[in-house]
C-alpha positions in Angstrom: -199.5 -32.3 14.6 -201.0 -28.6 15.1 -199.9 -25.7 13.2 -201.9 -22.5 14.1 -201.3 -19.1 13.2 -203.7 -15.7 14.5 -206.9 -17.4 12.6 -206.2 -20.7 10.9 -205.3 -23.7 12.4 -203.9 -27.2 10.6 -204.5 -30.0 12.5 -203.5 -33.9 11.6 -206.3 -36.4 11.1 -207.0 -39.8 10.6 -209.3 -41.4 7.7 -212.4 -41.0 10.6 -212.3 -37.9 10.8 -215.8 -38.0 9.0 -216.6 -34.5 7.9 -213.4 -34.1 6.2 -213.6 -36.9 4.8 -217.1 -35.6 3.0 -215.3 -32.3 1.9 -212.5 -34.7 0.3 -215.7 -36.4 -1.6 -217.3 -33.7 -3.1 -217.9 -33.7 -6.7 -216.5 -30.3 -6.9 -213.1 -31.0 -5.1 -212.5 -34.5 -6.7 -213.1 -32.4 -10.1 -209.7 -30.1 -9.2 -207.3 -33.4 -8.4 -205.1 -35.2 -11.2 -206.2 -38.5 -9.5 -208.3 -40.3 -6.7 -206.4 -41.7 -4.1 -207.1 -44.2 -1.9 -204.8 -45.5 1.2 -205.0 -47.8 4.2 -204.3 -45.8 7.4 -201.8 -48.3 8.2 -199.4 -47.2 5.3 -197.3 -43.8 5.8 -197.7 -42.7 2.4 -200.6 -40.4 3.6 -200.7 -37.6 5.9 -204.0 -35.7 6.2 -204.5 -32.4 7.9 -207.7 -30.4 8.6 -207.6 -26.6 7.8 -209.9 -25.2 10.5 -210.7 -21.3 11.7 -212.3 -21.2 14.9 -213.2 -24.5 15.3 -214.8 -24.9 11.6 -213.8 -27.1 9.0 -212.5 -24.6 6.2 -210.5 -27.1 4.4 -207.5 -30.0 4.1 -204.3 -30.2 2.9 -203.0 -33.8 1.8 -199.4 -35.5 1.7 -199.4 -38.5 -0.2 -196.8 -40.2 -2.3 -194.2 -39.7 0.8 -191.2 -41.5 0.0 -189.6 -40.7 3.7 -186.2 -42.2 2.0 -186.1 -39.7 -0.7 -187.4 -36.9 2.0 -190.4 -35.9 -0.7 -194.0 -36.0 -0.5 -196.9 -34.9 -3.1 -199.0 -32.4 -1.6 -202.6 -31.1 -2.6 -204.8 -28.6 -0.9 -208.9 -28.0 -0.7 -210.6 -25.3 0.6 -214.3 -25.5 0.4 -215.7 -22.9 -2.0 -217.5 -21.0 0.9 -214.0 -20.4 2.4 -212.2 -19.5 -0.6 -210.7 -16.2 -1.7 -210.0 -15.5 1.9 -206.0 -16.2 1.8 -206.4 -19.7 3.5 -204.9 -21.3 0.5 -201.7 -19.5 0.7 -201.6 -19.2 4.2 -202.0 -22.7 5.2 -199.7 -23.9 1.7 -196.7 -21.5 3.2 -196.9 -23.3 7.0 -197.2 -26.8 5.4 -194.5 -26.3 3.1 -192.4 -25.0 6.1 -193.3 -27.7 8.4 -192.6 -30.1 5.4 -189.0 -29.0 5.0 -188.2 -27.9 8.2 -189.8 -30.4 10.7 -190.0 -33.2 8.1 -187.3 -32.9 6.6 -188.4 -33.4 3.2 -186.0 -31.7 0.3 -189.2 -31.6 -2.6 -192.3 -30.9 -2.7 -194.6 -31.9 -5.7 -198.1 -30.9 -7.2 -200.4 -31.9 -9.8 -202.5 -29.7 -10.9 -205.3 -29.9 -13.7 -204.9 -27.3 -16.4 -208.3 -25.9 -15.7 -207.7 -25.3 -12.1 -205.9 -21.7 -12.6 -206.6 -20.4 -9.0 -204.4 -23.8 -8.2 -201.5 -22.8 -10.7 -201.5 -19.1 -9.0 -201.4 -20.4 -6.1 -198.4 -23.0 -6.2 -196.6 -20.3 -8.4 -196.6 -17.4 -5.9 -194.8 -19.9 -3.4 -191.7 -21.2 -6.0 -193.5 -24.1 -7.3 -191.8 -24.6 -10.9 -193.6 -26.0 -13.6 -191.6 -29.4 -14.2 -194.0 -31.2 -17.2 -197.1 -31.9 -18.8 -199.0 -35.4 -18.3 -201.2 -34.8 -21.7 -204.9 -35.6 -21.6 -204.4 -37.5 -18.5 -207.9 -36.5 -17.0 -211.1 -37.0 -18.5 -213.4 -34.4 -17.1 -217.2 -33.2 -18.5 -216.6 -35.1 -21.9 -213.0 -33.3 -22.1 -209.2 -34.6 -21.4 -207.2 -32.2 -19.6 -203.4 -31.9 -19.2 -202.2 -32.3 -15.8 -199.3 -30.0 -14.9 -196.6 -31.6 -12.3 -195.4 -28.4 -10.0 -192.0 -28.9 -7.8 -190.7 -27.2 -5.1 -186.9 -27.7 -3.6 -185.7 -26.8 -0.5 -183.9 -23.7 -0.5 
């Protein structure tokens, strides 16, 4: 799959795709994400896509959980901290969740989202994710628990 719009372009990937896969590594992203997830390439409950602006690895947007039956898919976005604050966040988030409900054919979206991660909450927010519950203290980061908000989307 390929999404592109004047600058940024999402493209599908596979689990070889090496330097994304180092991006999905980093300390620093793996700090933002409720959970680690691992799955075997052979299972469709994983769909990885690169963010990329001409030509260069900016970031990657995830779908896991996808539960093609009940047409809903967990979704979780990284954009490496020398990209950020450019609008590829939002950008990207709006043509995923579009290609998501109307290629897809998904009816929800979901997103966790550790309560330290407030560019995260903004973000989901400003596109009609509603705040649908609280896991408490289900993260242990830097010698801390942190809540983990779960975000939904519908289709309209």
């Amino acid at each position: 799959m390929f999404l592109k719009d004047n600058e940024l372009a999402i493209i599908s990937t596979d689990n070889g795709d090496y330097e994304l896969q180092e991006l999905i590594n980093d300390r620093d992203i793996l700090a933002t994400m409720s959970e680690k997830q691992w799955y075997s390439l052979n299972m469709p409950e994983r769909i990885d896509y690169r963010l990329e602006v001409d030509g260069e690895l900016v970031g990657s947007i995830m779908l896991n959980n996808i539960r093609w039956f009940n047409h809903k898919a967990r979704i979780s976005i990284f954009i490496k901290l020398s990209e950020q604050n450019k609008g590829y966040a939002k950008r990207s988030l709006r043509m995923i969740v579009d290609h998501c409900f109307n290629m897809l054919n998904f009816h929800r979206l979901e997103a966790e989202i550790v309560d330290y991660n407030e560019k995260s909450i903004k973000l989901f927010e400003s596109l009609g994710f509603k705040r649908e519950g609280i896991m408490r203290e289900a993260k242990y980061y830097e010698g801390k628990y942190h809540d983990i908000y779960l975000y939904g989307l519908l289709k309209d």
